[in-house]
C-alpha positions as CSV (number, residue, x, y, z in Angstrom):
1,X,214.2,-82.0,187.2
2,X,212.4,-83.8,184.8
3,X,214.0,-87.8,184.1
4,X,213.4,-89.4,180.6
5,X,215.2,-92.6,179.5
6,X,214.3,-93.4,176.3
7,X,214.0,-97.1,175.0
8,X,212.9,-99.2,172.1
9,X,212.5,-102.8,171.4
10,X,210.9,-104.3,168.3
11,X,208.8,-108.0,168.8
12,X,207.2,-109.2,166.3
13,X,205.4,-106.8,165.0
14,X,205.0,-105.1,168.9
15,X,207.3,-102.4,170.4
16,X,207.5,-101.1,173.8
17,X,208.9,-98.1,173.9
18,X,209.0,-97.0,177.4
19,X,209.6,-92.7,177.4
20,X,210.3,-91.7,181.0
21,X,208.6,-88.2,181.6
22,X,207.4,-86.7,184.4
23,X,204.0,-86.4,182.7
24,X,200.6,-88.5,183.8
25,X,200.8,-91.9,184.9
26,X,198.1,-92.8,181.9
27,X,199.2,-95.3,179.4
28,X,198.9,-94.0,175.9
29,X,199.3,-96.3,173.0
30,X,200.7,-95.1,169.9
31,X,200.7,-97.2,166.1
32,X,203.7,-96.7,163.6
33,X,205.4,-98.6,161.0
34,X,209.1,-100.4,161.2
35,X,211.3,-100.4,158.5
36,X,209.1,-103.6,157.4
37,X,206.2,-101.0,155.9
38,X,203.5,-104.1,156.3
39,X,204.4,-104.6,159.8
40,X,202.8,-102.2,162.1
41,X,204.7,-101.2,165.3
42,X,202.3,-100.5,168.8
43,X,204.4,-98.2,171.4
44,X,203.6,-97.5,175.1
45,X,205.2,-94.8,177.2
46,X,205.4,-95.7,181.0
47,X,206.2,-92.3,183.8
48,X,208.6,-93.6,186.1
49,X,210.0,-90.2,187.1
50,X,208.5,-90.3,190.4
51,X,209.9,-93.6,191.6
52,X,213.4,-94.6,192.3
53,X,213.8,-97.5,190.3
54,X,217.0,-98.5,192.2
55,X,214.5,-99.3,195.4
56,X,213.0,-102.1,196.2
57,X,209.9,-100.3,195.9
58,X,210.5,-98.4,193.3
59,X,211.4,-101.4,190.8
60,X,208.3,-103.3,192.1
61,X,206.4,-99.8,190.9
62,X,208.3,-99.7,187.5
63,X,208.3,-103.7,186.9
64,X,203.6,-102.9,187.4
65,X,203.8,-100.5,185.0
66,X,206.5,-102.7,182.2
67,X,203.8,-105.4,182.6
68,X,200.7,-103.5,182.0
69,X,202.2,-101.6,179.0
70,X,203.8,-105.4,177.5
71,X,199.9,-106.4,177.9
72,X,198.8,-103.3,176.3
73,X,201.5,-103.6,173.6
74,X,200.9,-107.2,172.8
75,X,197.1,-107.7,172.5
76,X,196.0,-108.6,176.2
77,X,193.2,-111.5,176.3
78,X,192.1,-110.8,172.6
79,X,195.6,-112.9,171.5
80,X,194.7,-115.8,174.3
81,X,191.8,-117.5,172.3
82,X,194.0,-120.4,171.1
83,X,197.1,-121.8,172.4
84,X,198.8,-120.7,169.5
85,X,197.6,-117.3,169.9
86,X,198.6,-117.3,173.9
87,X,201.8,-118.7,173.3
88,X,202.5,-115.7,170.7
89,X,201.5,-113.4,173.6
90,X,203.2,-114.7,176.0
91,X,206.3,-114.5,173.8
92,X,205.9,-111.1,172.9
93,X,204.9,-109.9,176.2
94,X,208.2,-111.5,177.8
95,X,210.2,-110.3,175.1
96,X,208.9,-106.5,175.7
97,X,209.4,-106.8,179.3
98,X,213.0,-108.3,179.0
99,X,214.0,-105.6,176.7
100,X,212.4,-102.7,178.8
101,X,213.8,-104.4,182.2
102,X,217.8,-104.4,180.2
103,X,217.6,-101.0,179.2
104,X,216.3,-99.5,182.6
105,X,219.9,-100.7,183.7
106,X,218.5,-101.4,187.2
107,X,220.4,-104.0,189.5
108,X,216.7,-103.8,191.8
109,X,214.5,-104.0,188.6
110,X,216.5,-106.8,187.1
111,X,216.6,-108.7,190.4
112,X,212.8,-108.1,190.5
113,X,212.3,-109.2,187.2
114,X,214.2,-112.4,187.6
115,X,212.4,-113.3,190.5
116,X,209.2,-113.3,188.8
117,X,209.8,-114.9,185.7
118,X,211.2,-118.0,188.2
119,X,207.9,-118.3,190.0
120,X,206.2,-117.6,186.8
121,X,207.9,-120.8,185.0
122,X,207.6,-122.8,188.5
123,X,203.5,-121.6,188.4
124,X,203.5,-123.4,184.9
């Protein structure tokens, strides 16, 4: 049985759009437009069908893979050249990880999540 969970969230001119499939584990990036037709609109679709995202392990899996495709999503290092530019990617890359995390509807993942933002902001 094949598990897809669908979702969506718009940043600043980033989306995440995390497709669930039992397919590879490769992240492909796709380009599109919002409903703003200058603003273009970057998608990533994580697998997580072969993890139990309700685990401890699983969400640690899941949470990897959120992270990587947020980088992905939101420029990586080419948007940390300025602290203006870091600070946008920062924002975007938190704000695509939030969203992701919320739809999942994962007590483990959201747990997860939590924890690492806290030691994130305590790093800082």
């Amino acid at each position: 049985m094949t598990r897809t969970a669908p979702f969506a969230l718009a940043i600043s001119g980033a989306c995440l759009a995390i497709a669930l499939p039992a397919a590879a584990q490769s992240l492909a990036l796709s380009q599109g437009f919002s409903s703003d037709p200058s603003q273009v609109v970057t998608r990533a679709h994580v697998p997580y069908a072969d993890v139990d995202e309700r685990s401890a392990v699983g969400a640690r899996i899941l949470l990897q893979r959120i992270e990587t495709a947020a980088e992905a999503v939101c420029g990586g290092a080419a948007n940390r050249s300025s602290a203006h530019e870091a600070q946008a990617f920062e924002d975007c890359r938190s704000a695509a990880i939030s969203g992701a995390v919320a739809r999942a509807r994962s007590p483990a993942l959201a747990a997860l999540t939590s924890r690492r933002q806290a030691q994130m902001r305590a790093a800082r």
